[in-house]
N, C-alpha and C positions, 0 to 999 in steps of 0.2 A: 171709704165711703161709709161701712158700717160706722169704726171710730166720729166721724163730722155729724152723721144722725144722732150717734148718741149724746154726741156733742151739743146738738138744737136743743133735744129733750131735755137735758141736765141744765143747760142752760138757757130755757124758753124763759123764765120768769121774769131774769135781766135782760133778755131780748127783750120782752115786752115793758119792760119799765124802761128800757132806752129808748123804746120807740115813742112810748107818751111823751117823755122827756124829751126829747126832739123837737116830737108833734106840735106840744103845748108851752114850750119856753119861745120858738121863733118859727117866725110863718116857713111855709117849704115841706116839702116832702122829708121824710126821717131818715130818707136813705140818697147816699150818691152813689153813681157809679160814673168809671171812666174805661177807657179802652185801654187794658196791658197786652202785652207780649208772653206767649206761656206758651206751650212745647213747641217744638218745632217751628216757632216764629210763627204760631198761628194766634190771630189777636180774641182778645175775648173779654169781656165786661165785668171787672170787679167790683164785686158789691161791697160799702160798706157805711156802716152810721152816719149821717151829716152834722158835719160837726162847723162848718160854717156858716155864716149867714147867707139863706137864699140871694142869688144872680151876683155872685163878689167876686165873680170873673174865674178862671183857671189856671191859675196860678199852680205852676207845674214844681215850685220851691215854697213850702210852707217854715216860717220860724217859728218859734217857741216866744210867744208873748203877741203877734199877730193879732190885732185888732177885728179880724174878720173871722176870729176865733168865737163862739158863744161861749158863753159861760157853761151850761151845758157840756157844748163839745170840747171843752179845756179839760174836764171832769173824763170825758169818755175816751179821749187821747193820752191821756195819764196812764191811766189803767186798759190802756190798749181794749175797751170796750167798743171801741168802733170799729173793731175787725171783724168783731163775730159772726158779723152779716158773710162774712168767706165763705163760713161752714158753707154754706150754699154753694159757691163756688166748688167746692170741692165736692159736693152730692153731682153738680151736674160734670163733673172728672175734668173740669179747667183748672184745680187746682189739687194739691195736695196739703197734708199737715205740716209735713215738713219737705225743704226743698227750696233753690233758691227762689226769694221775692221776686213778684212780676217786676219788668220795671217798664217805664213810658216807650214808646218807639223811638220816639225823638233819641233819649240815651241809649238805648239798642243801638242805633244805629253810627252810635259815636265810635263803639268798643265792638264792630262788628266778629272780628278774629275770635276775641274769647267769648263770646256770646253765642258763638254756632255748639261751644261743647255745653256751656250754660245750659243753654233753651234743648239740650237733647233729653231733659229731664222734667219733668212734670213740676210747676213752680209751688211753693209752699206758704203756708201761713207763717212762719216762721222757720229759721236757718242760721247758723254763725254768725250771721250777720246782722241778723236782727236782733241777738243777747248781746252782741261786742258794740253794736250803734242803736242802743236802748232809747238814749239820749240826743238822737241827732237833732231835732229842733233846735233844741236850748244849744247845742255846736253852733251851729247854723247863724240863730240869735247873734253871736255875738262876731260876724262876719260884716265885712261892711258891703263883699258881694254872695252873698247867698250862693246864687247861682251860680259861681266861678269856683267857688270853694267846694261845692257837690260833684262837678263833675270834674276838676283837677284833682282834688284830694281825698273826698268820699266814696266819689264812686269806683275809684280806683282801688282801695282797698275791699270795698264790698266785693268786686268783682275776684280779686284773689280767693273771698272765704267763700265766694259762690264756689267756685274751682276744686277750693279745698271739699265742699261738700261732695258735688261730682265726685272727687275722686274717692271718697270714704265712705261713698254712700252703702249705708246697711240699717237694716233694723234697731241693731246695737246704736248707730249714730245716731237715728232716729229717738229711742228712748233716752239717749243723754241729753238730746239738742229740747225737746219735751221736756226733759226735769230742769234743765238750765234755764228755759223761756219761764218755769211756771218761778221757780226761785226770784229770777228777776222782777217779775210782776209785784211776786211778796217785798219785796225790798220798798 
């Protein structure tokens, strides 16, 4: 919690310049949130930038190149600036920094067996998963079913490196998994 505060403060100025930029590129509120799955299968409200256009449905499979993408939010999904809004998530203890990604009910409930040891740990802003599938959009993109290909192929492997963290979880993995997300960003 301390680390996410400090995290607001150091980063208030790109908050608030994403948030104009939201605000004042396309009509809609600057932020979405959706309902995840985080510890103990307890559900809870992710906050993060909106980066579509206001009412463009719920589409639970986003690609890379998606027309209901703003220009804006292609900009803040590149550079992973539409996570920040997390840190909140993680002030109010639904989330952690690191730790596996929440993920929808709907695929919780697909992968129920390895999902009980998943969810026994507080979910994170980033994790394995999210430095090894940087790129899932543009993956995605070039699928002719999105959707088939996420939960046959995607998530199935996500689901291993969530496991993998479970089991390695420490400080030490914390600080690697932290310098690996920030490298990635740089790239």
């Amino acid at each position: 919690m301390l680390f996410a505060s400090m995290g607001v403060v150091v980063a208030a100025p790109l908050i608030v310049a994403a948030t104009a930029a939201v605000g004042l590129t396309s009509p809609g509120g600057a932020f979405f949130q959706q309902e995840r799955v985080g510890l103990n299968g307890r559900p809870f409200r992710i906050l993060k930038f909106r980066t579509m256009l206001a009412g463009s449905g719920r589409a639970q499979i986003t690609t890379g190149g998606d027309p209901r993408i703003t220009r804006v939010g292609r900009w803040l999904r590149r550079y992973k600036i539409d996570e920040l809004p997390q840190l909140i998530n993680v002030i109010r203890g639904d989330m952690s920094i690191v730790g596996p990604r929440p993920e929808l009910r709907r695929y919780v409930d697909m992968y129920r067996e390895p999902y009980q040891k998943i969810l026994s740990v507080r979910p994170g802003m980033t994790d394995f998963a999210s430095v090894t599938f940087r790129n899932e959009e543009r993956t995605l993109a070039g699928s002719s079913d999105p959707e088939k290909m996420y939960v046959e192929e995607i998530l199935p492997r996500k689901i291993e490196l969530y496991l993998r963290y479970v089991a390695e979880m420490s400080l030490s993995t914390d600080l690697r998994l932290i310098m690996a997300t920030l490298r990635a960003l740089m790239r």
